[in-house]
C-alpha positions as CSV (number, residue, x, y, z in Angstrom):
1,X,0.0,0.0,0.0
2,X,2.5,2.0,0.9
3,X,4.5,2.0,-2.6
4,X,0.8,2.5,-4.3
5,X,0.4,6.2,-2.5
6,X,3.7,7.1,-3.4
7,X,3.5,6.4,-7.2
8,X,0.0,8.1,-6.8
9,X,1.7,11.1,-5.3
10,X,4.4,11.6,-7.4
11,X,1.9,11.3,-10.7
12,X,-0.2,13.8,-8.8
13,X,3.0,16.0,-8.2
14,X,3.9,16.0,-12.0
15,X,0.7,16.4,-13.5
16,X,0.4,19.9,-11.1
17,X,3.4,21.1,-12.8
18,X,2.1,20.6,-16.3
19,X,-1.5,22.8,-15.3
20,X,0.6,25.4,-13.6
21,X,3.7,26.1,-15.4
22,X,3.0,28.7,-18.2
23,X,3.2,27.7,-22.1
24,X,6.3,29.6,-23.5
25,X,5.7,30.5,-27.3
26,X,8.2,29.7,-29.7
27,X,10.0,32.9,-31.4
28,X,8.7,33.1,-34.9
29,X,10.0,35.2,-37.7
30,X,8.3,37.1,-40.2
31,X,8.7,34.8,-43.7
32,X,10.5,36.7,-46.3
33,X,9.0,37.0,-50.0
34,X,12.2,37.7,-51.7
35,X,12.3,39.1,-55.4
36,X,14.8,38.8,-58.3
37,X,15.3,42.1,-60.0
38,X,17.6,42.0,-63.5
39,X,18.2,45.6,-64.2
40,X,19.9,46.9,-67.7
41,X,20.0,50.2,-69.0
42,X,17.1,50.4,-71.8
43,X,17.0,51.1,-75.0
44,X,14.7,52.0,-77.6
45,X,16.0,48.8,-79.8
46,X,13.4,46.3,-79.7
47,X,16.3,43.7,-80.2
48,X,17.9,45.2,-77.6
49,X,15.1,44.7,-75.1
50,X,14.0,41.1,-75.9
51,X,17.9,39.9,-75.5
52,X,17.6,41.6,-71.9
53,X,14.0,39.3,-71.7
54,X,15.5,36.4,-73.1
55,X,18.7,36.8,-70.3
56,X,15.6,36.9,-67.6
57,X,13.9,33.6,-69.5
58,X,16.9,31.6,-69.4
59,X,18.0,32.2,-65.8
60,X,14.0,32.0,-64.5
61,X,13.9,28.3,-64.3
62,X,17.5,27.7,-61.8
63,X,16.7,30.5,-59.6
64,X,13.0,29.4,-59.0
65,X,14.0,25.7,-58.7
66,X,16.2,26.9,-55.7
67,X,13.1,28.2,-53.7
68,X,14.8,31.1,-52.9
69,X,13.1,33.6,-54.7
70,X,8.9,34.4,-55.7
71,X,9.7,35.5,-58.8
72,X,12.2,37.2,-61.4
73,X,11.6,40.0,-63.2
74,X,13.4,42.6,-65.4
75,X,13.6,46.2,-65.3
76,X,15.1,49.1,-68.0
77,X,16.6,51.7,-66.2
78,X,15.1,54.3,-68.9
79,X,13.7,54.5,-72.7
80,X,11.0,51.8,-71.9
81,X,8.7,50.0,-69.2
82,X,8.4,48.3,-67.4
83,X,10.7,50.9,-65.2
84,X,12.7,50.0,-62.5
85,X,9.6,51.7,-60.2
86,X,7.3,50.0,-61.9
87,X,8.8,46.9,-60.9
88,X,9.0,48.2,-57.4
89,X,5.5,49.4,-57.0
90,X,4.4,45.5,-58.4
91,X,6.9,43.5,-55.6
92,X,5.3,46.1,-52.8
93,X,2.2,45.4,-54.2
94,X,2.5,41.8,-54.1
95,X,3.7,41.9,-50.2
96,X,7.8,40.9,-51.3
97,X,9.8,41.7,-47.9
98,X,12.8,42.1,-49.9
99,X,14.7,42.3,-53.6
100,X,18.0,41.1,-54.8
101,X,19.0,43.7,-57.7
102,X,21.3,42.8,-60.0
103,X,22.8,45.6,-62.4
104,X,23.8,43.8,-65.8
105,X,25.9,46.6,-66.6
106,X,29.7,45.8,-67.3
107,X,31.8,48.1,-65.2
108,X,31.3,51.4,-63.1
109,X,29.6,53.7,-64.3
110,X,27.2,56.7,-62.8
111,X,23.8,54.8,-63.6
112,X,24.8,51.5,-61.3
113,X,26.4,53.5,-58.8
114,X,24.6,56.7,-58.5
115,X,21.2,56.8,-61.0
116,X,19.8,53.0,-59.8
117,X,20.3,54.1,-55.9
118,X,18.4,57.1,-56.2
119,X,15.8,55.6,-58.2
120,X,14.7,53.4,-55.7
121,X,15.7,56.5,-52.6
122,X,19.3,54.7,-51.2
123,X,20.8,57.8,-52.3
124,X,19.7,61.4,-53.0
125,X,22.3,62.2,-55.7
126,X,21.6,65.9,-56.9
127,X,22.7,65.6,-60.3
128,X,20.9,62.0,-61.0
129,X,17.9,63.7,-59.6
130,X,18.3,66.4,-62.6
131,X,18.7,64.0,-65.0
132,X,16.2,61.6,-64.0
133,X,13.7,64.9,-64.8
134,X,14.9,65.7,-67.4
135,X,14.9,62.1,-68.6
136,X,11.4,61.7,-67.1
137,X,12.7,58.6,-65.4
138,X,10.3,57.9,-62.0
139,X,11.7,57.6,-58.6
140,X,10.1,55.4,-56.2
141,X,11.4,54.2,-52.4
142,X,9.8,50.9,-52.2
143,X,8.9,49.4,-48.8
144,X,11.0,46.1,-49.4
145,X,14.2,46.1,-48.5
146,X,16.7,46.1,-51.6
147,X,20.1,44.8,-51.9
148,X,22.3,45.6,-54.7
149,X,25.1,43.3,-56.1
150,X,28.4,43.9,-57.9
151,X,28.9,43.9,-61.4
152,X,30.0,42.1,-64.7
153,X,34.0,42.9,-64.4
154,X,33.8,41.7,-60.7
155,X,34.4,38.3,-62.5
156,X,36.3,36.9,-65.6
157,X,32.8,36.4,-67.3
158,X,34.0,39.4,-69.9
159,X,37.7,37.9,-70.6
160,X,36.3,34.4,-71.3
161,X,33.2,36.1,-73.3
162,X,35.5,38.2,-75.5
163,X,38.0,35.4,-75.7
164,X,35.1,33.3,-77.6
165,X,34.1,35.9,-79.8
166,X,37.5,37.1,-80.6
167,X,38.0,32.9,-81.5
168,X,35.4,32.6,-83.9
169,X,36.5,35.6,-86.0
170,X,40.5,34.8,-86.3
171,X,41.9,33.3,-88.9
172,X,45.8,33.6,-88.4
173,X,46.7,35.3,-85.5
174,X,50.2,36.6,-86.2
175,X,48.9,38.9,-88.9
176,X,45.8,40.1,-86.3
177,X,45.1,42.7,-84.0
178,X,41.9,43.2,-81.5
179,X,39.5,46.5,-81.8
180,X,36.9,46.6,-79.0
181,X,34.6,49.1,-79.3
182,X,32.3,50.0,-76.6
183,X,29.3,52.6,-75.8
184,X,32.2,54.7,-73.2
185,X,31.8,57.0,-70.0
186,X,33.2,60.2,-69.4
187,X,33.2,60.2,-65.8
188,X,34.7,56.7,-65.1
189,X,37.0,56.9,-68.6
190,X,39.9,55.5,-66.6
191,X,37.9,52.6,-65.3
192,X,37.2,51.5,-68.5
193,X,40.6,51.9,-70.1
194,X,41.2,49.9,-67.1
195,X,38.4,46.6,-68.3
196,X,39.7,47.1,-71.7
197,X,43.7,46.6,-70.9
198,X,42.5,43.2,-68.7
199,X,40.2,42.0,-71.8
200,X,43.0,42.6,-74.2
201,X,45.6,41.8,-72.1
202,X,43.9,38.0,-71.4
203,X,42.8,37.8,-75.5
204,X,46.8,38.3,-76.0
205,X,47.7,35.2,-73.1
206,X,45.2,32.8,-74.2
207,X,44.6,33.8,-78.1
208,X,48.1,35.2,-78.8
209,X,46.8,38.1,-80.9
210,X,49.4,40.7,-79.5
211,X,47.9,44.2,-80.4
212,X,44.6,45.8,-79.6
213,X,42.7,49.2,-79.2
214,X,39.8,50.6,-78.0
215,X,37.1,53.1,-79.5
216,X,34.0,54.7,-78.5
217,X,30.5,54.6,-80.0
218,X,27.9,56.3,-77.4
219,X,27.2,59.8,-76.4
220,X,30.6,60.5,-74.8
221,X,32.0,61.2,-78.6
222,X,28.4,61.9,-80.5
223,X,27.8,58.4,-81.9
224,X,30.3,59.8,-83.8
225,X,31.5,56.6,-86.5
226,X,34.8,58.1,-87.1
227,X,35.8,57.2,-83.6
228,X,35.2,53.6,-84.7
229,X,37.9,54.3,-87.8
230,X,40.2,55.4,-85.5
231,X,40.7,53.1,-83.4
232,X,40.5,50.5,-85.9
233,X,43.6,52.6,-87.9
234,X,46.2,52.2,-84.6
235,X,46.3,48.6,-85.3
236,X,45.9,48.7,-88.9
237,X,48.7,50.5,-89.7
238,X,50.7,48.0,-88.3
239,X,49.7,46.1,-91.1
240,X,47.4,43.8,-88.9
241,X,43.9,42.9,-89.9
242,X,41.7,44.3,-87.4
243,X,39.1,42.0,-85.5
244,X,36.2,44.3,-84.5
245,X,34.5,43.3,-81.4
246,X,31.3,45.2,-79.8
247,X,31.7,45.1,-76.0
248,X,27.8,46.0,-75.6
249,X,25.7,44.2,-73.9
250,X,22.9,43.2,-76.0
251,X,22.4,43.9,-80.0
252,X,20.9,47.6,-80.6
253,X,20.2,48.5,-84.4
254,X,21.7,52.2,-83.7
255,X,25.1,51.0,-82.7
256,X,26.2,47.4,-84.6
257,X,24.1,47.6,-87.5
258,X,25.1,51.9,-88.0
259,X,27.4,53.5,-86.1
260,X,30.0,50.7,-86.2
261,X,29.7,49.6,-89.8
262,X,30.2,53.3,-90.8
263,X,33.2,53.1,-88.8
264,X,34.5,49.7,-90.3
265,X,33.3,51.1,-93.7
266,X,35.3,54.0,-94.0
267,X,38.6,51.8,-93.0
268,X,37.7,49.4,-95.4
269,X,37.5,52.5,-97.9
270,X,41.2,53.3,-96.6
271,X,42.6,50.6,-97.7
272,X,42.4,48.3,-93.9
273,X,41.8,45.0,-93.5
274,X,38.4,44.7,-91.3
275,X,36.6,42.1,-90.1
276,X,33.8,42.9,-88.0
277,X,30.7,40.6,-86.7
278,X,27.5,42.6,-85.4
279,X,27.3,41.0,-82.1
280,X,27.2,41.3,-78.4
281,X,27.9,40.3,-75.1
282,X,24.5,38.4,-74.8
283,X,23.4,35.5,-75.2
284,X,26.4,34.2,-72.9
285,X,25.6,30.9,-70.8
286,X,28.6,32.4,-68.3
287,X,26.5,35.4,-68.0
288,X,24.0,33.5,-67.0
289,X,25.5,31.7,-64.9
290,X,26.9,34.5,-63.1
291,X,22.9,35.6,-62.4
292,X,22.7,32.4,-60.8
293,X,25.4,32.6,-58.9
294,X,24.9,36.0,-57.7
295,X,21.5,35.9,-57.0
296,X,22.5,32.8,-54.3
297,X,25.2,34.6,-52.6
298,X,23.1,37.7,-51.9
299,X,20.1,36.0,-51.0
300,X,22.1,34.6,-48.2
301,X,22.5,38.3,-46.9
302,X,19.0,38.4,-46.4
């Protein structure tokens, strides 16, 4: 009897403790709805814009397998919709906590460093804010919270892009030289001549095509073709043929099928061997890749 009362006391005992001691909640956290955001400049080039939609097709499928991220979507920075505040506006709309923003823009410039942050209100950058309004381009501070990642010449995806292009085109490299034209920056001029020494400095180590130049085609000389010519003449009058190479990101009827066949023309006129493809950075599977990649790492940050 004796061990029957205690057994009954101490089940009595421990079934007290469970009425009286208080339930502690378990801490929670808020889940995150986390967006992809591919931003490019924009253009007025419909070719232009559906490579930039094609980029955002390709890479849709690995980024949403990873569960990660609600969606992907792509902006233009100007020229077109859907905006980068129109993209905004949706992912606050749709309750997104956050957005992973990647600039596919090659190397520094003001529009990833100054322009896209005061778009979305990170920065308050007096002279974007001129041009934006002068541009018409909308601001808008969304209420998710936005991380920005690094660019294109943060990795060797441009080396190994131009080193396959440059390939394609060379026939015998000992009589060659490389021309890489690009659209050019005033502001960050010495960051570029910078990207272009590395590409042509790598197309020289792994190609063995020892000379190359550089030219500009965009708004820092006018579109001005004869830039084009010039740039092809340092290497041509080295009695090189000259292996012209677009370093633009997408195809854009303006500048590869005008600007830079006027360019190439008048060489050709001069009596310069050319040979020149109208092509582009995209489509590039490293690229994509690099989307991928990037998306993963920041996401992480989150």
């Amino acid at each position: 009897m004796i061990r029957i009362h205690t057994r009954f006391l101490i089940s009595l005992v421990a079934f007290v403790a469970v009425i009286v001691t208080p339930t502690v909640p378990r801490k929670t956290t808020a889940k995150k709805k986390i967006g992809l955001l591919l931003v490019n400049h924009g253009s007025r080039s419909a070719a232009w814009r559906a490579s930039l939609m094609q980029l955002e097709k390709n890479v849709r499928p690995k980024i949403l397998a990873e569960k990660h991220f609600a969606d992907v979507r792509t902006a233009f920075m100007e020229y077109t919709e859907p905006s980068i505040a129109t993209r905004m506006k949706e992912f606050d709309a749709e309750g997104f906590t956050d957005v992973v923003l990647v600039p596919i823009f090659l190397t520094v410039s003001p529009h990833p460093f100054d322009d896209i942050p005061t778009i979305i209100g990170q920065k308050n950058n007096p002279e974007s804010r001129e041009a934006m309004r002068l541009e018409k381009i909308e601001r808008y501070t969304p209420k998710a919270k936005v991380v920005i990642t690094p660019l294109l010449d943060f990795t060797d995806i441009l080396e190994k892009n131009l080193i396959r292009r440059v390939k394609a085109l060379s026939k015998d490299k000992s009589k060659e030289a490389l021309v890489m034209i690009a659209y050019g920056d005033e502001k960050y001029e010495n960051e570029w001549n910078k990207l272009f020494d590395n590409m042509g400095a790598s197309v020289r180590k792994n190609l063995g095509i020892q000379d190359y130049s550089h030219g500009w085609c965009g708004h820092l000389v006018h579109y001005n073709p004869s830039k084009t010519t010039e740039a092809i003449e340092k290497v041509a009058k080295k009695g090189k043929r000259a292996l012209v190479v677009p370093v633009l990101v997408a195809v854009d009827e303006m500048f590869q099928g005008k600007i830079i066949p006027q360019g190439v023309e008048k060489a050709r006129k001069a009596g310069y061997d050319v040979v020149y493809k109208p092509d582009s950075i995209l489509p590039d599977k490293g690229l994509e890749d690099w989307v991928v990649k990037i998306s993963r790492q920041y996401v992480q940050k989150l």
